[in-house]
C-alpha positions in Angstrom: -85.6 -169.2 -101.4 -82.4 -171.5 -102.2 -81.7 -174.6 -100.1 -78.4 -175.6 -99.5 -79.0 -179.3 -99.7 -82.7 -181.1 -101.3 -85.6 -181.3 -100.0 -86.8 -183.8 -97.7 -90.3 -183.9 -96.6 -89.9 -186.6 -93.8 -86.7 -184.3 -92.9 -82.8 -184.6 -93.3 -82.8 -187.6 -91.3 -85.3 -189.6 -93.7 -87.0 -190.6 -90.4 -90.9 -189.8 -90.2 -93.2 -188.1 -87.9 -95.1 -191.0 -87.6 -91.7 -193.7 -86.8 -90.8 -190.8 -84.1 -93.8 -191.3 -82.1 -93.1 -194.8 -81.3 -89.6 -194.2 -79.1 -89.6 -192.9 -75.7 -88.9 -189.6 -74.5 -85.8 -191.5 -72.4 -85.2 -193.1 -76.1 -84.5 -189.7 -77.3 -82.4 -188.7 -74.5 -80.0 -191.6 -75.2 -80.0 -191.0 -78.8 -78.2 -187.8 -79.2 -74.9 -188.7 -79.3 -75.9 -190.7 -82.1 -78.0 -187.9 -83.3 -75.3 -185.7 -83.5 -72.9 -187.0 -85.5 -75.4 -187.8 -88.1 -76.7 -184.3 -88.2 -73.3 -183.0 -87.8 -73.0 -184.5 -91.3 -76.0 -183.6 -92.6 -75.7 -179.7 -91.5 -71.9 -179.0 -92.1 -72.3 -180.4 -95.4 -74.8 -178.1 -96.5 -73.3 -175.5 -94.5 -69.7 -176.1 -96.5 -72.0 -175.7 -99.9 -73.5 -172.2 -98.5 -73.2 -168.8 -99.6 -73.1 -166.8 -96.5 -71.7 -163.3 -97.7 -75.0 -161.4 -97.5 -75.1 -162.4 -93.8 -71.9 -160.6 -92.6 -73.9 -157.7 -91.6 -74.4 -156.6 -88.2 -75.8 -157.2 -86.2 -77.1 -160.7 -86.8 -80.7 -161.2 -85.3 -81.0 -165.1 -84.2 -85.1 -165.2 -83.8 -87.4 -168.2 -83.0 -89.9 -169.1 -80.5 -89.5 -171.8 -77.0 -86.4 -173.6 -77.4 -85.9 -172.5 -80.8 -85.0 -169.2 -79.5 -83.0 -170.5 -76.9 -81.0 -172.6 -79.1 -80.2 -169.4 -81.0 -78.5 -168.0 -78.1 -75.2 -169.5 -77.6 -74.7 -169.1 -81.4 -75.6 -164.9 -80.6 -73.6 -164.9 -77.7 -70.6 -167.0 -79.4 -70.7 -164.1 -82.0 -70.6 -161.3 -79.4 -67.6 -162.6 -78.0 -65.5 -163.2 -81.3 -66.2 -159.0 -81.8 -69.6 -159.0 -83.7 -72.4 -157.6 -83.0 -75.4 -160.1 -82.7 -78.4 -161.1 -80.2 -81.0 -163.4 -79.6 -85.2 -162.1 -80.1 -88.1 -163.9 -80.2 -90.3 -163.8 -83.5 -93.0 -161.7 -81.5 -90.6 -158.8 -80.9 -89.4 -158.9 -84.3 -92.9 -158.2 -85.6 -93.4 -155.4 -83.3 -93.3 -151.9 -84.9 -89.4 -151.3 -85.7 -88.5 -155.2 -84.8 -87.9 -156.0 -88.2 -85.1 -153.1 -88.3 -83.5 -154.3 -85.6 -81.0 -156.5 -87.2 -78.9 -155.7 -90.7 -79.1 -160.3 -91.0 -81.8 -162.3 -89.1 -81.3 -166.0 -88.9 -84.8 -168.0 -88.3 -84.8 -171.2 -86.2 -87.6 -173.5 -86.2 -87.0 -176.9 -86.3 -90.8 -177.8 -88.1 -90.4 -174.6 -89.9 -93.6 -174.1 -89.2 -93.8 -171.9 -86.3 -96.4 -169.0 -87.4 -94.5 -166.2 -85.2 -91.2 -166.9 -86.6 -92.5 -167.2 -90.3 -94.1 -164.2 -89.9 -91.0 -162.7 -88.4 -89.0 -163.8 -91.7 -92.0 -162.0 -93.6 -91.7 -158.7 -92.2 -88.6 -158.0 -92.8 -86.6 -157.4 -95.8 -82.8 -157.8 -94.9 -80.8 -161.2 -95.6 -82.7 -164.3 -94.1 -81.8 -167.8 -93.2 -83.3 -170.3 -91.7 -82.3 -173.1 -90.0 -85.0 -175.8 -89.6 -85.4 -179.7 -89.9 -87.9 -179.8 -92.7 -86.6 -178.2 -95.7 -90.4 -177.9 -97.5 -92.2 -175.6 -95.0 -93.1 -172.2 -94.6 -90.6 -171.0 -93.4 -88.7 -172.5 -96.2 -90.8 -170.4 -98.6 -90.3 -166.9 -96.5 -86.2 -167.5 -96.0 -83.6 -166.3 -98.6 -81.5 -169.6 -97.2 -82.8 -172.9 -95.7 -79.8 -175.2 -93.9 -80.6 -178.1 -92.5 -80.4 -179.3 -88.7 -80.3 -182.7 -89.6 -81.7 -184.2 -86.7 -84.6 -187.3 -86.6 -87.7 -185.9 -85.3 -88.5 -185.8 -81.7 -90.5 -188.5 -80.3 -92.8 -185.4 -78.5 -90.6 -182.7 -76.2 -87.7 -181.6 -78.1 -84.5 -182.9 -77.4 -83.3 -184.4 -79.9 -83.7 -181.4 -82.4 -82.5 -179.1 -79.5 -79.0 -180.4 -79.3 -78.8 -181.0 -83.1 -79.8 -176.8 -83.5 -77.3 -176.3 -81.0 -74.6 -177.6 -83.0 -76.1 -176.0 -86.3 -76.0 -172.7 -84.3 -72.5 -173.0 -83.0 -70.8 -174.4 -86.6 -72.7 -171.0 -88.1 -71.8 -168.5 -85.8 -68.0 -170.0 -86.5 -68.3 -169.4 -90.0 -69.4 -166.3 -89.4 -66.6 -165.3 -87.3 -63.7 -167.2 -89.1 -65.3 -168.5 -92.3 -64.7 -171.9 -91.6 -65.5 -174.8 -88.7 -63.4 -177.8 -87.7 -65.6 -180.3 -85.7 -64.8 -183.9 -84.9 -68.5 -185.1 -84.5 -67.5 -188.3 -83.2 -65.8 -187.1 -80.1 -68.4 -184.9 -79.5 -70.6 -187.7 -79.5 -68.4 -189.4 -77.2 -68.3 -186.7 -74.9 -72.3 -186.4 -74.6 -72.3 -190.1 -73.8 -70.5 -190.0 -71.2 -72.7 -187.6 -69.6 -75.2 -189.4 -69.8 -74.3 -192.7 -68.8 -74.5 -191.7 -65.1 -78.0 -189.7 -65.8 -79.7 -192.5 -67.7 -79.2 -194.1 -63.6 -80.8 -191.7 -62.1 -83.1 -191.4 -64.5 -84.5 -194.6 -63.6 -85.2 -193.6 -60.4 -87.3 -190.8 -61.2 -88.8 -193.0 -64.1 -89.8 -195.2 -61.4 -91.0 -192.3 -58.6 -93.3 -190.8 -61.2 -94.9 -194.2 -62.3 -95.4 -195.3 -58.4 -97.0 -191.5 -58.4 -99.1 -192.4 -61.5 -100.5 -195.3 -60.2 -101.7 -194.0 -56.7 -103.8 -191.1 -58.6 -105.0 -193.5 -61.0 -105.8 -196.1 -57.9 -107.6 -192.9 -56.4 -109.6 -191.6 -59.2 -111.2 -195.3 -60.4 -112.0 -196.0 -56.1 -113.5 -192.3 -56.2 -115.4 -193.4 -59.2 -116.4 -197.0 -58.4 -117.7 -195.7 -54.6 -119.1 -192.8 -55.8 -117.2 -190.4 -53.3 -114.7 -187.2 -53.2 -111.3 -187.8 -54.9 -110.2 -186.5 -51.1 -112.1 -189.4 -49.6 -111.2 -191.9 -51.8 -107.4 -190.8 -51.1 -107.6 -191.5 -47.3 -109.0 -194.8 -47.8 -106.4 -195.8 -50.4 -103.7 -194.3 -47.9 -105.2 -196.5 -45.5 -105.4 -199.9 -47.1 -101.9 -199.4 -48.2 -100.6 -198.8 -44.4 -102.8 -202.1 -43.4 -101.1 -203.9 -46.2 -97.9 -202.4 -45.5 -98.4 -203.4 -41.5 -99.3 -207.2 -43.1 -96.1 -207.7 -45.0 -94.1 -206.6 -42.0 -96.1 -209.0 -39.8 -95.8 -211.7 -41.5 -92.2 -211.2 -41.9 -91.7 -211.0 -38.4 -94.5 -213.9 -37.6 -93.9 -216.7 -40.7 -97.7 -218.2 -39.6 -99.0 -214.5 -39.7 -99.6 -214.5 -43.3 -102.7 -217.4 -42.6 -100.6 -219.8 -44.3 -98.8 -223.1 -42.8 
């Protein structure tokens, strides 16, 4: 395996697992067009440095697992459109019997590079491999003829970040690929996700707030279940109950100022 930039165990990013896990799922959301542009750097650099020759063979196999795989298709489907011939196939097919003849070039996207299905997709077959992943020392690193790296930070938990960072990895490839060169101006593409999600991170809020008030009423019903000792179903009706006396309270009082008990 050669690597088209060094090694990094904490990833391209120099973030750690560990520094991830404190942000927010929402935290991630907002962070990718800052994301971007510094794995734009990160990837194209490395990408620049490549030697990509052995991989104009078709067709060109992009193969992963989840939203690996699916971040493989736009690069696939960019390639089908500029005249190659290329497609998108998770690791497990790839393993099958005659999978790993399928393609003449299979490009590998994981983003721990650690995924066993698509390791042991890069193992079983013996045609040009490259893998695109966010750790450069992994398994997959050690199976893959050439490692470039996605760049991204690490995901506080469901992948986002990495996803939109592979996405751009996939597209700048399947470019070079097709033309043997990429122009990108990362920093309007970073504007241009920003101001997509400026009017989400809104509603967002709303739904944030839904899903807490949601939260709390299960977690209201599960301790009053527990603390009577009675059915989760019984222990709903008399939360829903108290709540629509309390509820029937406020708007009392509103309406009557000497409701409330108080002078």
């Amino acid at each position: 395996m050669t690597a088209a930039s060094n090694p990094h165990a904490t990833g391209p990013a120099g973030e750690t697992t560990e520094q991830s896990r404190s942000r927010t799922f929402r935290a991630d959301i907002l962070a990718q067009p800052a994301n971007l542009e510094r794995a734009a750097a990160t990837f194209l650099a490395a990408l620049g440095r490549a030697e990509l020759r052995r991989f104009q063979a078709d067709p060109v196999v992009f193969t992963g697992m989840g939203a690996s795989l699916l971040a493989g298709v736009p690069a696939a489907q960019t390639l089908r459109a500029g005249g190659r011939l290329a497609l998108a196939m998770p690791a497990t097919e790839v393993v099958d019997p005659g999978g790993e003849r399928v393609g003449a070039a299979f490009v590998a996207v994981s983003q721990s590079g650690r995924s066993a299905e698509t390791v042991a997709a890069l193992r079983a077959v013996d045609r040009p491999r490259l893998a695109l992943a966010n750790m450069m020392t992994s398994p997959l690193a050690d199976v893959a003829d050439l490692i470039l790296p996605i760049g991204s930070i690490p995901d506080a938990g469901i992948s986002v970040l990495t996803y939109t960072a592979t996405l751009l990895a996939g597209a700048a490839l399947a470019a070079v690929l097709l033309t043997g060169e990429f122009h990108a101006n990362a920093g309007a593409l970073a504007e241009a996700v920003a101001a997509l999600l400026e009017p989400a991170d809104a509603v967002a809020e709303r739904v944030i707030a839904k899903v807490e008030g949601i939260f709390g009423a299960l977690r209201d019903i599960f301790h009053r279940a527990k603390a009577e000792g009675i059915p989760t179903s019984e222990a709903a009706d008399r939360v829903a109950r108290d709540r629509m006396r309390e509820v029937s309270r406020l708007r009392l009082i509103r309406v009557l100022p000497g409701a409330g008990g108080r002078d």
